[in-house]
PDBQT receptor file of N, H, CA, C and O in Angstrom, charges set to zero:
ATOM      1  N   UNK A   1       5.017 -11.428   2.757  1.00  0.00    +0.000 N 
ATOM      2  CA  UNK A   1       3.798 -11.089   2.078  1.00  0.00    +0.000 C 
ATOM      3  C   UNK A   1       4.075 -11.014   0.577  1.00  0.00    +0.000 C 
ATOM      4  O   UNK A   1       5.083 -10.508   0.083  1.00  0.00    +0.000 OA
ATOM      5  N   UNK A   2       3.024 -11.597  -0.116  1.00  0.00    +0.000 N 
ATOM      6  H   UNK A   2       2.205 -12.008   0.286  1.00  0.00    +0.000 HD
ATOM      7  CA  UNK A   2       2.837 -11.386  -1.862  1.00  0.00    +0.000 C 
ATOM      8  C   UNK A   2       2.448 -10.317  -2.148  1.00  0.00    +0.000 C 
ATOM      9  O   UNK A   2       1.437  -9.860  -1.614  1.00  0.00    +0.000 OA
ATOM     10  N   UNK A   3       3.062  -9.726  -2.952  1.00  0.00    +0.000 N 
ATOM     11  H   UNK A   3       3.883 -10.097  -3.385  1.00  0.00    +0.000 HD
ATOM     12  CA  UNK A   3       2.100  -9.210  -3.790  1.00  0.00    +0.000 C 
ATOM     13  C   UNK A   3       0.587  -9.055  -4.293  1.00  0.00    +0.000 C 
ATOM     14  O   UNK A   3      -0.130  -8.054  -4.295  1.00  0.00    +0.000 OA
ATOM     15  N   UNK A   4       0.372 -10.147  -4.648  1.00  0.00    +0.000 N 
ATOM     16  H   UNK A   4       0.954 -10.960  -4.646  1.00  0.00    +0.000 HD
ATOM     17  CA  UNK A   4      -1.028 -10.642  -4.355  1.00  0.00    +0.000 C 
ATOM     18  C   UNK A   4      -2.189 -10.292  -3.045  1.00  0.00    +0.000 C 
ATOM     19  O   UNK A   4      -3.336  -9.859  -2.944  1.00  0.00    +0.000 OA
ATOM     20  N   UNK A   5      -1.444 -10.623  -2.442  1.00  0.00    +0.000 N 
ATOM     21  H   UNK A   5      -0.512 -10.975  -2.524  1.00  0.00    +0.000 HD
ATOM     22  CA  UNK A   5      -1.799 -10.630  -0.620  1.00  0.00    +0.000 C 
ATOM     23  C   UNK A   5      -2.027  -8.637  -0.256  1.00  0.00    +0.000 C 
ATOM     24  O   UNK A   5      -2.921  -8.190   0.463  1.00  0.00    +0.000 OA
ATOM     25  N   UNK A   6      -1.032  -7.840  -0.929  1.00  0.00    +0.000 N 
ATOM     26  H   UNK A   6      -0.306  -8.203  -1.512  1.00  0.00    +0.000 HD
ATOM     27  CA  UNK A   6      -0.820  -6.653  -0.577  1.00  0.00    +0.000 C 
ATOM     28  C   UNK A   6      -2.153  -5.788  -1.416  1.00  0.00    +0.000 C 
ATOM     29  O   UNK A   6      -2.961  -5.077  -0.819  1.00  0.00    +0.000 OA
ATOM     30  N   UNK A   7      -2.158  -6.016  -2.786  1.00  0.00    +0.000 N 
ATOM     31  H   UNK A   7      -1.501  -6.594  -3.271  1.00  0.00    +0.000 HD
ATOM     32  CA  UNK A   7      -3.523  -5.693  -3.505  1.00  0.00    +0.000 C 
ATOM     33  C   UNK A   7      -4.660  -6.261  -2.713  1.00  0.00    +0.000 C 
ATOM     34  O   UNK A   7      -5.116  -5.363  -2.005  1.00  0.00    +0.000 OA
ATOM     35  N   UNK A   8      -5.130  -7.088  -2.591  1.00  0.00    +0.000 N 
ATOM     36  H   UNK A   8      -4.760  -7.817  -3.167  1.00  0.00    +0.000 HD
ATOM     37  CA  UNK A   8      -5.979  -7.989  -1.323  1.00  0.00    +0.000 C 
ATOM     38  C   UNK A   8      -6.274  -6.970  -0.406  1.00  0.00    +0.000 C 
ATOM     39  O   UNK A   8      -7.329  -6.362  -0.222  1.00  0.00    +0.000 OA
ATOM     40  N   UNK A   9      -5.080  -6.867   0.192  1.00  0.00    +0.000 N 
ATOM     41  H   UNK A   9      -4.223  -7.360   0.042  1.00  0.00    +0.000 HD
ATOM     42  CA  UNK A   9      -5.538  -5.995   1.378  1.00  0.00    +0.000 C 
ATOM     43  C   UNK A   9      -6.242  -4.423   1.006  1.00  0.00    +0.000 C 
ATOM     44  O   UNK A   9      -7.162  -3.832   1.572  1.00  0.00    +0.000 OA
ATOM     45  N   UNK A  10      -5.467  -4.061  -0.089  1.00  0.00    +0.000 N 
ATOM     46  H   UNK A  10      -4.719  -4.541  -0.548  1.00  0.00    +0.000 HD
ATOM     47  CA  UNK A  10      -5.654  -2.838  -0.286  1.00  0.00    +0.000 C 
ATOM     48  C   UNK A  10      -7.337  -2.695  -1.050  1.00  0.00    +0.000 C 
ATOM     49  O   UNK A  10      -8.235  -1.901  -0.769  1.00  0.00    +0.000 OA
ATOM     50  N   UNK A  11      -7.319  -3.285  -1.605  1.00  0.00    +0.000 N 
ATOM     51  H   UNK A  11      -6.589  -3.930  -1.834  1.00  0.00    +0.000 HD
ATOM     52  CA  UNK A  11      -8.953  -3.762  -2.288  1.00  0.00    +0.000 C 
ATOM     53  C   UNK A  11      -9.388  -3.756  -0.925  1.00  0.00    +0.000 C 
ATOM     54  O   UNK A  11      -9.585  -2.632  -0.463  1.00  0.00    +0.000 OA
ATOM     55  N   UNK A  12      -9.559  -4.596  -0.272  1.00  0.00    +0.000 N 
ATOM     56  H   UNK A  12      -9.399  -5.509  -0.647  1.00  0.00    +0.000 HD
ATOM     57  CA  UNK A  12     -10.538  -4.860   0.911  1.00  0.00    +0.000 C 
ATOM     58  C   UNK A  12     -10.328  -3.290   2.021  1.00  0.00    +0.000 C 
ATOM     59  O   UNK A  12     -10.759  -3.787   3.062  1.00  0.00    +0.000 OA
ATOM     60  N   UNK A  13     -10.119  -2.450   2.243  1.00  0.00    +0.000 N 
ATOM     61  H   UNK A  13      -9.770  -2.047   1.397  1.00  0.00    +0.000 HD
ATOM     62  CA  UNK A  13      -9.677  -1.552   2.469  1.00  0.00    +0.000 C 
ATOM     63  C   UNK A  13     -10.221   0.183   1.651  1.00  0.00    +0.000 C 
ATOM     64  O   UNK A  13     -10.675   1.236   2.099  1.00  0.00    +0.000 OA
ATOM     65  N   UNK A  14      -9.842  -0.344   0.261  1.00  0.00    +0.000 N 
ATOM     66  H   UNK A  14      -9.473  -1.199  -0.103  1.00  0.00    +0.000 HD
ATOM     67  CA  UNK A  14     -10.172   1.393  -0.371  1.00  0.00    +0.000 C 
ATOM     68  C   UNK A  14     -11.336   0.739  -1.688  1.00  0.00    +0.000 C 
ATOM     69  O   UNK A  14     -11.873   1.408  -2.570  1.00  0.00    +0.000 OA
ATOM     70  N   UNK A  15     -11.460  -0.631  -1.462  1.00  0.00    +0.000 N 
ATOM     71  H   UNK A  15     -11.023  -1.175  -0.745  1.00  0.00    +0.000 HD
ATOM     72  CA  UNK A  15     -12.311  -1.050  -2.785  1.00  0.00    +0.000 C 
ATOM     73  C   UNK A  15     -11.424  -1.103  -3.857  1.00  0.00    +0.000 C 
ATOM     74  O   UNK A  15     -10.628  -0.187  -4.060  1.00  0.00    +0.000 OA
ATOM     75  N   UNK A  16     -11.514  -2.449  -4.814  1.00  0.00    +0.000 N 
ATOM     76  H   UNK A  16     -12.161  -3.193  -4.649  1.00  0.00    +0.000 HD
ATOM     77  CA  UNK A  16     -11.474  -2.870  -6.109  1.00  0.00    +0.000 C 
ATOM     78  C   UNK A  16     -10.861  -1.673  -6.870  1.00  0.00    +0.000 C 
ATOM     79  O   UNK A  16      -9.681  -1.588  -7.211  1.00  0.00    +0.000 OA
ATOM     80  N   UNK A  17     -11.811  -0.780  -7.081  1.00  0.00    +0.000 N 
ATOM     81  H   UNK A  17     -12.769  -0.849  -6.803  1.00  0.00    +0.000 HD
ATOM     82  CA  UNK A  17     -11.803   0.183  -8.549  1.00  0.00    +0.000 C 
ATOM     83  C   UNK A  17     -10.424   1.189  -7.739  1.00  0.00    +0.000 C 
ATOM     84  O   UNK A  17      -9.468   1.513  -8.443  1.00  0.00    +0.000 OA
ATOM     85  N   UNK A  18     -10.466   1.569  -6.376  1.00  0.00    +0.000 N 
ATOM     86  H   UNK A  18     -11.243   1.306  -5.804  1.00  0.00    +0.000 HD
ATOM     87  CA  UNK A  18     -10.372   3.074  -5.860  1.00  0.00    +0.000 C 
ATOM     88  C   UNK A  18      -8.583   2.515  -5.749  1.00  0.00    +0.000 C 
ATOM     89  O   UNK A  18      -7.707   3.238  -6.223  1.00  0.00    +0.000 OA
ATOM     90  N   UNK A  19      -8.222   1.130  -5.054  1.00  0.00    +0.000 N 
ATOM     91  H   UNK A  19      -8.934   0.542  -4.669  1.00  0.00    +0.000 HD
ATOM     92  CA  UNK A  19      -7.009   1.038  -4.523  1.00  0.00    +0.000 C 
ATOM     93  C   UNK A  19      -6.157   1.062  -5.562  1.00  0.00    +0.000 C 
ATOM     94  O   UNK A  19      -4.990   1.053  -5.170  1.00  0.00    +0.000 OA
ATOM     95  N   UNK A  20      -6.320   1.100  -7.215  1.00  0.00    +0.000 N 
ATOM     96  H   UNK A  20      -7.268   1.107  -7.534  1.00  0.00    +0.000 HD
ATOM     97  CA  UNK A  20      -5.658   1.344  -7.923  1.00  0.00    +0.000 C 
ATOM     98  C   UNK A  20      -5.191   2.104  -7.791  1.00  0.00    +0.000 C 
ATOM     99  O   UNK A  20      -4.088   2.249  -7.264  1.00  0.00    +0.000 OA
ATOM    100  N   UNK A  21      -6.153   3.140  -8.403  1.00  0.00    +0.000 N 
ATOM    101  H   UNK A  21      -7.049   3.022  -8.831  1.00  0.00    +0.000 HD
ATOM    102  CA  UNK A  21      -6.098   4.609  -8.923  1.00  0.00    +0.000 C 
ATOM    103  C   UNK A  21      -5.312   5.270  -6.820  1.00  0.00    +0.000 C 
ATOM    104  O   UNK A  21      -4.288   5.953  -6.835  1.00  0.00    +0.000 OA
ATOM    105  N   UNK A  22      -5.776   5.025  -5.811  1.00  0.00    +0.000 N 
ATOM    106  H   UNK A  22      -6.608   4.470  -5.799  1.00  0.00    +0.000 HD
ATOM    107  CA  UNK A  22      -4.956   5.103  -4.810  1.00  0.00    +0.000 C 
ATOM    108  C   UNK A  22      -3.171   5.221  -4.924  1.00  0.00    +0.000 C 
ATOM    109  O   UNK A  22      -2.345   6.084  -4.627  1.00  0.00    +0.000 OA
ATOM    110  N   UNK A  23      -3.133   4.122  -5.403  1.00  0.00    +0.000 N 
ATOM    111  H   UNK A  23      -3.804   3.421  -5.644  1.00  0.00    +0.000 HD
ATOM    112  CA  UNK A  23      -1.794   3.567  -5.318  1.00  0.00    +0.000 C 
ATOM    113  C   UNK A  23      -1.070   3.921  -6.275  1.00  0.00    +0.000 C 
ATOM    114  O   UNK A  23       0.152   3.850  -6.138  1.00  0.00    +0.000 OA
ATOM    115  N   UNK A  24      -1.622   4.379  -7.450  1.00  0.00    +0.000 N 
ATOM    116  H   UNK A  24      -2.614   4.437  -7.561  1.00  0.00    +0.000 HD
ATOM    117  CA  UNK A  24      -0.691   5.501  -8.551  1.00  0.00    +0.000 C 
ATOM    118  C   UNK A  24      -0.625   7.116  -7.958  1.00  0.00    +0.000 C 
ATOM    119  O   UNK A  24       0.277   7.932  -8.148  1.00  0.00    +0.000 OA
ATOM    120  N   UNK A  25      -1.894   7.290  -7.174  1.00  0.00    +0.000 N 
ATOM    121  H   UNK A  25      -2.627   6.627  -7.020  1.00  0.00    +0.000 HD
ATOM    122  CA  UNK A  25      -1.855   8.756  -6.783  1.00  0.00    +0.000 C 
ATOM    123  C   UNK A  25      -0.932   9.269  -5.651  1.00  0.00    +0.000 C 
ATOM    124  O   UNK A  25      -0.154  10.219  -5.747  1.00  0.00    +0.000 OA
ATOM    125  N   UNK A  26      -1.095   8.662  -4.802  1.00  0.00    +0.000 N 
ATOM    126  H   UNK A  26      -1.727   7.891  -4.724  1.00  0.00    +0.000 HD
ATOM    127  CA  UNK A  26      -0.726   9.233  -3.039  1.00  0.00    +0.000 C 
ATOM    128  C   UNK A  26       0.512   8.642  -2.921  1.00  0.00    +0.000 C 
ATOM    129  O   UNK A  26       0.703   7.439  -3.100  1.00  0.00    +0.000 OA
ATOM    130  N   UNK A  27       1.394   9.479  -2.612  1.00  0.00    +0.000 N 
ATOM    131  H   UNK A  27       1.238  10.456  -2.467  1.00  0.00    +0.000 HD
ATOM    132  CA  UNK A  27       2.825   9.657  -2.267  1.00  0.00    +0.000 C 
ATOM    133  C   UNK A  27       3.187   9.287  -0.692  1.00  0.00    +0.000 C 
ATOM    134  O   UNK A  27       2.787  10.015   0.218  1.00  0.00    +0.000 OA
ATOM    135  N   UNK A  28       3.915   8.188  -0.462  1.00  0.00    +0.000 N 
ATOM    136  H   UNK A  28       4.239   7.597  -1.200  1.00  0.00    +0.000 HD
ATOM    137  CA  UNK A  28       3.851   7.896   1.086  1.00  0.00    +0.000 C 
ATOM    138  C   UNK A  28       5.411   7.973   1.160  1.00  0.00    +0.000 C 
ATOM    139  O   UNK A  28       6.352   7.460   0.555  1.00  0.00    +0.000 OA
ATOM    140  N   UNK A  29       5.198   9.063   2.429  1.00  0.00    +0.000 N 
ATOM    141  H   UNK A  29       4.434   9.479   2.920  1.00  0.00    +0.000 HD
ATOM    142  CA  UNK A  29       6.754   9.315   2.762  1.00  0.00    +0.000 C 
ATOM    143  C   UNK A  29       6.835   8.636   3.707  1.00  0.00    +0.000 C 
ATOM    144  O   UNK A  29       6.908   9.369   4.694  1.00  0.00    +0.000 OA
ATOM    145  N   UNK A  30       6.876   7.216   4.076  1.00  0.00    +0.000 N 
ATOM    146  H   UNK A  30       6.817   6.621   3.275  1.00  0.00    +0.000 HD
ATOM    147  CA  UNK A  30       7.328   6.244   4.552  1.00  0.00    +0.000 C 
ATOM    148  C   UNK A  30       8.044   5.601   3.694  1.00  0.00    +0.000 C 
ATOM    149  O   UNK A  30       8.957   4.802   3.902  1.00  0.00    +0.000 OA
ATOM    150  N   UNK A  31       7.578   5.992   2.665  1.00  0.00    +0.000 N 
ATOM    151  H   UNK A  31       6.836   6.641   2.496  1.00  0.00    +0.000 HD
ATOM    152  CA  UNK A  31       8.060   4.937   0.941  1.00  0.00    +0.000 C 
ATOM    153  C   UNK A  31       9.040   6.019   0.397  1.00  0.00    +0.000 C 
ATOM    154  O   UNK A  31       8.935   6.248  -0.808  1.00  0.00    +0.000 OA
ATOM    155  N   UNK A  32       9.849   6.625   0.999  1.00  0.00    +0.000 N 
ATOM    156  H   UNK A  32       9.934   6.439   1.978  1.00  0.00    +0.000 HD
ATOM    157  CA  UNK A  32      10.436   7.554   0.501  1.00  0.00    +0.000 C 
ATOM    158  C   UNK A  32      10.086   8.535  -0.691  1.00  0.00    +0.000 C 
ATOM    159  O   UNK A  32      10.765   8.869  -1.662  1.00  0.00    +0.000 OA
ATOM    160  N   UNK A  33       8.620   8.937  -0.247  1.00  0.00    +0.000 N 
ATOM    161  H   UNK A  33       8.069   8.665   0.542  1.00  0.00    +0.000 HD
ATOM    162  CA  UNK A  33       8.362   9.972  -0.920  1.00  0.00    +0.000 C 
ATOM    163  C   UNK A  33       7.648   9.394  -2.371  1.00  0.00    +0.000 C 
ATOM    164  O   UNK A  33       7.055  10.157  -3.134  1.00  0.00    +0.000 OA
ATOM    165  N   UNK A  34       7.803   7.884  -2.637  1.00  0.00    +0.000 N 
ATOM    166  H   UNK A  34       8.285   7.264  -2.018  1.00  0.00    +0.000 HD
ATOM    167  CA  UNK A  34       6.766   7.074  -3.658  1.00  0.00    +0.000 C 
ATOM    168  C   UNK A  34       5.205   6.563  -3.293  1.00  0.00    +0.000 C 
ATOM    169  O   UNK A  34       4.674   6.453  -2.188  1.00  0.00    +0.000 OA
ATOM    170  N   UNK A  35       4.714   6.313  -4.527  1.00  0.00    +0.000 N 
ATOM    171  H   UNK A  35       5.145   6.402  -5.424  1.00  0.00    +0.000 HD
ATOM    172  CA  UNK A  35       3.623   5.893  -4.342  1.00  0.00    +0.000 C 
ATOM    173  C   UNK A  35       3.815   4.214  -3.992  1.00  0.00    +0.000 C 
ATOM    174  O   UNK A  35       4.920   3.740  -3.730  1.00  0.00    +0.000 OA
ATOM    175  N   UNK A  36       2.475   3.350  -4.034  1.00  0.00    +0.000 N 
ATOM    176  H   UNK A  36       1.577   3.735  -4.246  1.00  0.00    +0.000 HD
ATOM    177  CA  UNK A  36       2.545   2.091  -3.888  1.00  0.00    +0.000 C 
ATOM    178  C   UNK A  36       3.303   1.601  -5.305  1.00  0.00    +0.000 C 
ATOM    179  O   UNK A  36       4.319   0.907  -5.255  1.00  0.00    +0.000 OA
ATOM    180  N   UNK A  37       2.723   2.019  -6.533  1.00  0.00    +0.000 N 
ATOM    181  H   UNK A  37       1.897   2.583  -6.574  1.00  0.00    +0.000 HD
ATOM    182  CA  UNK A  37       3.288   1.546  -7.918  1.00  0.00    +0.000 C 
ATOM    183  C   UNK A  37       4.638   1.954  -7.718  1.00  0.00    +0.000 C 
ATOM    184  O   UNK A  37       5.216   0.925  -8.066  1.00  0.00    +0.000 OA
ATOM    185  N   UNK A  38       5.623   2.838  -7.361  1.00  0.00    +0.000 N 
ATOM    186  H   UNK A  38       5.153   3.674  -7.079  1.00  0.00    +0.000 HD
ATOM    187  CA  UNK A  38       6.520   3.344  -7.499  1.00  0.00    +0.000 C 
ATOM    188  C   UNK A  38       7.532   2.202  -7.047  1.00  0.00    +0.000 C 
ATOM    189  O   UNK A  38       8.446   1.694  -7.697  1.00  0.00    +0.000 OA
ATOM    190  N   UNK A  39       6.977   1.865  -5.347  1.00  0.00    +0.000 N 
ATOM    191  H   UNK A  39       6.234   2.278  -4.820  1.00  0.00    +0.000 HD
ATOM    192  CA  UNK A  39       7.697   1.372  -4.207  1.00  0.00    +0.000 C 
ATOM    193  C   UNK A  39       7.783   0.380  -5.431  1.00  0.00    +0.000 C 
ATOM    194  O   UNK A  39       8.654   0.569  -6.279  1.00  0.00    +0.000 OA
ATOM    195  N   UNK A  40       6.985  -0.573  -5.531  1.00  0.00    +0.000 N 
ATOM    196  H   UNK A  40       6.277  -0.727  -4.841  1.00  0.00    +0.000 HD
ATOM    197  CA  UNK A  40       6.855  -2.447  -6.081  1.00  0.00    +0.000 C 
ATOM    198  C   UNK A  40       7.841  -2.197  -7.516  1.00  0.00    +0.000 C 
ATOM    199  O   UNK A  40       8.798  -2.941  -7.730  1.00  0.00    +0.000 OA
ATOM    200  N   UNK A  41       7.566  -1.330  -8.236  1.00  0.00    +0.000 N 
ATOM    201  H   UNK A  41       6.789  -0.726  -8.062  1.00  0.00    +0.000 HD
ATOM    202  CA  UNK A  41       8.699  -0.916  -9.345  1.00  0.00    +0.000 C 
ATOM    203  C   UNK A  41      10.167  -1.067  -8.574  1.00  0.00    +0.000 C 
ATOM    204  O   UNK A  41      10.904  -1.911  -9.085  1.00  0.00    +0.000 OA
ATOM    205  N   UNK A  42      10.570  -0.528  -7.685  1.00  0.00    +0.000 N 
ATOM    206  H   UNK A  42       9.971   0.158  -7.270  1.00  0.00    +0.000 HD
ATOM    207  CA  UNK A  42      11.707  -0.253  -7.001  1.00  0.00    +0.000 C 
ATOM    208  C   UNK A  42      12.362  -1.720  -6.480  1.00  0.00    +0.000 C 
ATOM    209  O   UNK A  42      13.539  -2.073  -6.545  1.00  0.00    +0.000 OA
ATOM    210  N   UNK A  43      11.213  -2.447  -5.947  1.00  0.00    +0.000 N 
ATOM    211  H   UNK A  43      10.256  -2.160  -5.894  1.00  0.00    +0.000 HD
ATOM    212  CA  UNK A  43      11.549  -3.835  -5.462  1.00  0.00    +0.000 C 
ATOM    213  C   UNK A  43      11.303  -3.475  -3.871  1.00  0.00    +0.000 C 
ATOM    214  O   UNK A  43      12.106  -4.113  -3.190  1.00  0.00    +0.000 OA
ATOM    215  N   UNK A  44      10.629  -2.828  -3.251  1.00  0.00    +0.000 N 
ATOM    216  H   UNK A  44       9.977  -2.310  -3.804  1.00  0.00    +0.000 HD
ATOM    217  CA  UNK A  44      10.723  -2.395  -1.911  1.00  0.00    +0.000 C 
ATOM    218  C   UNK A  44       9.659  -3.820  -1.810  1.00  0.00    +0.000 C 
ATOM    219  O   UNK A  44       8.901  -4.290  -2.659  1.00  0.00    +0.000 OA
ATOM    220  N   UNK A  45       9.908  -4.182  -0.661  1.00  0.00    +0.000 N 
ATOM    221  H   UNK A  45      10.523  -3.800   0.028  1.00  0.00    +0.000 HD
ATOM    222  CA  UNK A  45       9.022  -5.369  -0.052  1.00  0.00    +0.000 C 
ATOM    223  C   UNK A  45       7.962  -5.208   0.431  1.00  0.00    +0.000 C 
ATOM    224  O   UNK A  45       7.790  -4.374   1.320  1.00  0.00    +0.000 OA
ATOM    225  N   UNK A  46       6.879  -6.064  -0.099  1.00  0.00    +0.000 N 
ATOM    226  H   UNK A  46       7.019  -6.742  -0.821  1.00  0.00    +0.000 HD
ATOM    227  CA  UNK A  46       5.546  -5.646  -0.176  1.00  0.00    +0.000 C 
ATOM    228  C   UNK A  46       4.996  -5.612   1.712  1.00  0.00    +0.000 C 
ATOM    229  O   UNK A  46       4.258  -4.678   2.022  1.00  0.00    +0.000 OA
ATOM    230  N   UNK A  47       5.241  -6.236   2.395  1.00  0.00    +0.000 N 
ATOM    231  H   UNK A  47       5.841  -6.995   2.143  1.00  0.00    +0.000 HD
ATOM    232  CA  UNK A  47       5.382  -5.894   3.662  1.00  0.00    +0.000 C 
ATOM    233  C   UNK A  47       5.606  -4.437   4.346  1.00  0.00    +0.000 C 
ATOM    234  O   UNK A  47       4.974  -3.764   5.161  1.00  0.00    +0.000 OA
ATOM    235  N   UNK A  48       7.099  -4.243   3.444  1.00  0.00    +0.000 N 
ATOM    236  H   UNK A  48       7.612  -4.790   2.782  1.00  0.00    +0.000 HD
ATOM    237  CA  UNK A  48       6.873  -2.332   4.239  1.00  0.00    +0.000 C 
ATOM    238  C   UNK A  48       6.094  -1.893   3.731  1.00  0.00    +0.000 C 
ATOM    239  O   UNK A  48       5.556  -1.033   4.428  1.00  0.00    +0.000 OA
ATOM    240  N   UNK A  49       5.472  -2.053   2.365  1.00  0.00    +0.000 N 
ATOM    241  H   UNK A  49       5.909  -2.752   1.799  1.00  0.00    +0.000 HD
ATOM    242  CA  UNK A  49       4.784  -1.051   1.891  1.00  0.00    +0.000 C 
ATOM    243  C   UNK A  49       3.458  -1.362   2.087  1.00  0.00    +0.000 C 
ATOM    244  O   UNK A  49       2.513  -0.587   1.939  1.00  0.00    +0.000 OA
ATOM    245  N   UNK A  50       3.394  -2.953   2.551  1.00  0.00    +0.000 N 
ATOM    246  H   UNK A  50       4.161  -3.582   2.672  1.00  0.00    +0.000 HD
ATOM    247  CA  UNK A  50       1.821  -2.308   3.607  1.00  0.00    +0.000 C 
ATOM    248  C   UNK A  50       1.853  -1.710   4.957  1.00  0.00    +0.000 C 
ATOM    249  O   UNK A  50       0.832  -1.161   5.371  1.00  0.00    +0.000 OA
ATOM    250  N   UNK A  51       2.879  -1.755   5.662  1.00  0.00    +0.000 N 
ATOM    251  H   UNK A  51       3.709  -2.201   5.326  1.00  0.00    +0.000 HD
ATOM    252  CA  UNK A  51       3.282  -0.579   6.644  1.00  0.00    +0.000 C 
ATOM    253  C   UNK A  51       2.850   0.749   6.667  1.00  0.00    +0.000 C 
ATOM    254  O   UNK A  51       2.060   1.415   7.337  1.00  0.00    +0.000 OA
ATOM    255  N   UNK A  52       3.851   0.987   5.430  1.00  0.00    +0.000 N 
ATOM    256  H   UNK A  52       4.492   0.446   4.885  1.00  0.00    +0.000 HD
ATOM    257  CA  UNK A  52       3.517   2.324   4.774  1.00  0.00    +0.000 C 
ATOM    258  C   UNK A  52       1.829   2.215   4.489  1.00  0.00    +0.000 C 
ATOM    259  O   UNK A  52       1.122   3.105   4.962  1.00  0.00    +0.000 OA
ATOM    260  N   UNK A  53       1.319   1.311   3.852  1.00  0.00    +0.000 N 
ATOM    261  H   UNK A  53       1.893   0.588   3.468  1.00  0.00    +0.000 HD
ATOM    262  CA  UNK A  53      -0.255   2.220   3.791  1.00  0.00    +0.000 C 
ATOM    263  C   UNK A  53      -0.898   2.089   4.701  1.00  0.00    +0.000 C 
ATOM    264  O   UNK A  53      -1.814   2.869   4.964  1.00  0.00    +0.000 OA
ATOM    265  N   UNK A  54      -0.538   0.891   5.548  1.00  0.00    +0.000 N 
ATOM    266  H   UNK A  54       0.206   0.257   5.334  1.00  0.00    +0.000 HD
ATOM    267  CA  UNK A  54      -1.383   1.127   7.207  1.00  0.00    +0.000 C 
ATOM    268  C   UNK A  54      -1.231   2.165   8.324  1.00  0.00    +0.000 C 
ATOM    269  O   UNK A  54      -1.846   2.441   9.354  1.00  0.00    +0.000 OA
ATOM    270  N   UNK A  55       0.069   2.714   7.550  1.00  0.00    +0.000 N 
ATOM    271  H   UNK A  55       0.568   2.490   6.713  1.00  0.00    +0.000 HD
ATOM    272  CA  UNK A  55       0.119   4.041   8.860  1.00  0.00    +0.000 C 
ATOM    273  C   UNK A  55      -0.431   5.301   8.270  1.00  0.00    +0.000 C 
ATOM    274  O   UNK A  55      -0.738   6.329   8.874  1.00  0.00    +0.000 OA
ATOM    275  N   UNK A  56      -0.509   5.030   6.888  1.00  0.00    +0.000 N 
ATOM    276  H   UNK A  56      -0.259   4.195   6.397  1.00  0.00    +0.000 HD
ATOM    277  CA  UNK A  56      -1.226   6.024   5.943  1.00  0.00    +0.000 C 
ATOM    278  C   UNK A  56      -2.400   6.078   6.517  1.00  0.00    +0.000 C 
ATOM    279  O   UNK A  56      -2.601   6.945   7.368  1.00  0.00    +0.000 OA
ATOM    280  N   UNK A  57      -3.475   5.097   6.137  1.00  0.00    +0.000 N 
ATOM    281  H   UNK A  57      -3.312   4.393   5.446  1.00  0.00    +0.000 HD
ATOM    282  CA  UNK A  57      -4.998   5.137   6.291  1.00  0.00    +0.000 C 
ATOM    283  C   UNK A  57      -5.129   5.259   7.765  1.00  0.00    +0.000 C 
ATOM    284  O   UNK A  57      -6.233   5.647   8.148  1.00  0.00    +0.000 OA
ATOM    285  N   UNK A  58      -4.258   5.016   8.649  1.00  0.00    +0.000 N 
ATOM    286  H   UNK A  58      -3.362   4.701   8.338  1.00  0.00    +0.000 HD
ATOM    287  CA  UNK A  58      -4.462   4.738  10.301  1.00  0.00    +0.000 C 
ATOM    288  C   UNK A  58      -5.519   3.602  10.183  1.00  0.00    +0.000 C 
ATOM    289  O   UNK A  58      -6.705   3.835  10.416  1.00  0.00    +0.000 OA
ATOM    290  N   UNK A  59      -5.157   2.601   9.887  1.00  0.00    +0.000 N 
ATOM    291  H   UNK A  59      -4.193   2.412   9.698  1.00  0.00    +0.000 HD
ATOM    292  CA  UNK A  59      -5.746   1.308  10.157  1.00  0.00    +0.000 C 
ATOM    293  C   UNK A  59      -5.652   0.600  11.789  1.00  0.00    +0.000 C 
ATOM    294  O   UNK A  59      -4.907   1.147  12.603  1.00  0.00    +0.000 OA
ATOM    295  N   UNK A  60      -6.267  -0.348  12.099  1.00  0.00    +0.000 N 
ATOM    296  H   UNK A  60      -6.872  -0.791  11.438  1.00  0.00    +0.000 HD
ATOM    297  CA  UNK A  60      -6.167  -0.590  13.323  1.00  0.00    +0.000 C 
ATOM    298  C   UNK A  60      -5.148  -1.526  13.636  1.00  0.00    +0.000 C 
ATOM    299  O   UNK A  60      -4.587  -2.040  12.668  1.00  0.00    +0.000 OA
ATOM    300  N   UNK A  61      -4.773  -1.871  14.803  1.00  0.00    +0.000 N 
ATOM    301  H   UNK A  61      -5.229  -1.454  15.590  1.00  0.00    +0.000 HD
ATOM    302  CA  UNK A  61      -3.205  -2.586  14.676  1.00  0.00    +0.000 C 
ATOM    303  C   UNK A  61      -3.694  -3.848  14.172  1.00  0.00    +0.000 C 
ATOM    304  O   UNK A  61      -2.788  -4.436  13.580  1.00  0.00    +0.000 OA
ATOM    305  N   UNK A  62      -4.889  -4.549  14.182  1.00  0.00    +0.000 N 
ATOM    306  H   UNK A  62      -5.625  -4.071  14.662  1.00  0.00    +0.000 HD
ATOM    307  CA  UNK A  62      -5.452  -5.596  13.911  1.00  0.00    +0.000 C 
ATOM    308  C   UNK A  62      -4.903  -5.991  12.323  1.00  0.00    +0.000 C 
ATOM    309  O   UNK A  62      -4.670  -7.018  11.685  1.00  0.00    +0.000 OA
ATOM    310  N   UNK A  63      -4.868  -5.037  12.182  1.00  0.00    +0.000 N 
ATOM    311  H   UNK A  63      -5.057  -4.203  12.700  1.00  0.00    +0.000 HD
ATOM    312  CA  UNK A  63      -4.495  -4.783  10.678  1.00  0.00    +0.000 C 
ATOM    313  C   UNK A  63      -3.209  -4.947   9.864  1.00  0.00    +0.000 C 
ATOM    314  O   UNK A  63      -3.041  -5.180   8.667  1.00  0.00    +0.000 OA
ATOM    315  N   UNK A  64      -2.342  -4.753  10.886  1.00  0.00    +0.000 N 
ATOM    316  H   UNK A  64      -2.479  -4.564  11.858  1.00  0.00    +0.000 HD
ATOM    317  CA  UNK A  64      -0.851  -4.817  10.241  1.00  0.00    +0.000 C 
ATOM    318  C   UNK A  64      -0.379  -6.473   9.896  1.00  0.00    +0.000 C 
ATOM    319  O   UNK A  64       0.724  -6.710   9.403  1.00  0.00    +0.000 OA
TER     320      UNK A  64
């Protein structure tokens, strides 16, 4: 997964404006305790870290 692809999802999901401001705020301790900006700073692969926000939001498995 891109990068690209991971914002995508997350837009389609928390909306445009919200998945930003989301993804600087909320701390996912799947992500060791980082946010989404934190993880992609780090180089964590955008794959776990849609993991990490799909087990966050409890999305449906359709979803992963």
């Amino acid at each position: 997964m891109r990068e690209a692809e991971l914002w995508q999802r997350l837009d389609t999901h928390l909306g445009a404006a919200y998945s930003r401001v989301w993804a600087e705020q909320i701390v996912l301790a799947d992500l060791d305790e980082r946010t989404v900006r934190e993880a992609l700073a780090a180089g964590v692969p955008c794959k776990a870290i849609w993991r990490a926000v799909w087990a966050q939001l409890e999305l449906p498995v359709s979803e992963r």
